[in-house]
N, C-alpha and C positions, 0 to 999 in steps of 0.2 A: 423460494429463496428466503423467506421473510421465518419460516417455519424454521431452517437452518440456522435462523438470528438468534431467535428466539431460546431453542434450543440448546446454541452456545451459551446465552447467559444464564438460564438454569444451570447449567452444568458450573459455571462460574460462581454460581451465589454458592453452589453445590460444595464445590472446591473448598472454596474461602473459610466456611464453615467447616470442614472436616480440617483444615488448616488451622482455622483458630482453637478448634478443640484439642488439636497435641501439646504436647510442652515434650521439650527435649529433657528435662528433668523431671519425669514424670508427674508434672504435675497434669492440669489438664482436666479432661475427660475421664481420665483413665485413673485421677485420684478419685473424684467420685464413685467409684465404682470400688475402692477400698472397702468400705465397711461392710457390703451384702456382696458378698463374691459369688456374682450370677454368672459372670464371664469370665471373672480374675482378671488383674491387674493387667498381666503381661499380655491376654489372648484378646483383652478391648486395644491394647497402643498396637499390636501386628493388625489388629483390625484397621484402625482408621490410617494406617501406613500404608495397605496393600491397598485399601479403597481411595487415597489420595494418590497413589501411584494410576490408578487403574483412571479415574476421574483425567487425572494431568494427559494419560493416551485418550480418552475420547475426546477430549479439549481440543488435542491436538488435528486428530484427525476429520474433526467437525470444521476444524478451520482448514483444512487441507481442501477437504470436499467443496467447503462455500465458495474458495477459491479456483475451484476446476469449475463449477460449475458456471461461476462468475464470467468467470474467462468465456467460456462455449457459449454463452447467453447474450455476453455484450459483444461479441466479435460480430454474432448475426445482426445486431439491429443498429452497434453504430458505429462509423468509420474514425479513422483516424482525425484529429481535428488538421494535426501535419496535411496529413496526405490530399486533404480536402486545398487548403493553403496552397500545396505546390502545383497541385490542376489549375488554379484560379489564378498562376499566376503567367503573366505574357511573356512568352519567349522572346527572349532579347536580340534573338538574330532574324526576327520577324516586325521589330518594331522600327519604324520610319526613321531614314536618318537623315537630320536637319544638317544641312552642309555648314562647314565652316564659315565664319565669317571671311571676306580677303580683305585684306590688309592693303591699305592704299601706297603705295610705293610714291614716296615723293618723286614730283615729275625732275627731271634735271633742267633748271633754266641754263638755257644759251647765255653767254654772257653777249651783252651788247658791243657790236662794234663800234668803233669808235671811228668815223672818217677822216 
């Protein structure tokens, strides 16, 4: 798993860099490479486009994978924390029930007779 982590953030610094190197106005990487035309101008910027493309799919798919595997890894070793909560808790139609109070009903006095 850790090797997966790892992995996406080379691929990240990886990115970044081929990202910082373009300029949509050709400047860039792809100026410097003006004055000794070992690659030419146009065949270095399709360069680091199709390798910034290609970089952004394994990006993606490195994160796709961390996450499948994530999932399959943590399902085996740990339970929900919910699920664990609603076992532990006392069924309500099991628990003691304290009777009402009563209510003392004023007695009715007799009225006194009178001889």
């Amino acid at each position: 798993m850790i090797f997966l982590y790892v992995l996406m953030i080379i691929v990240a610094v990886i990115l970044i860099l081929f990202v910082l190197a373009q300029s949509s106005k050709g400047g860039g990487l792809a100026a410097n490479f003006a004055g000794s035309q070992i690659m030419g101008v146009r065949k270095t910027a399709d360069f680091l486009e199709k390798a910034t493309w290609t970089l952004v799919g394994v990006l993606l798919f490195l994160c796709i994978l961390a996450n499948v595997v994530k999932s399959n890894h943590g399902a085996v070793q740990q339970k929900s924390v919910l699920e664990d909560e609603i076992k532990n808790v006392i069924n309500p139609n099991n628990t003691p029930r304290i009777p009402a109070p009563q209510q003392n009903q004023p007695t009715q006095q007799q009225p006194e007779q009178q001889p």
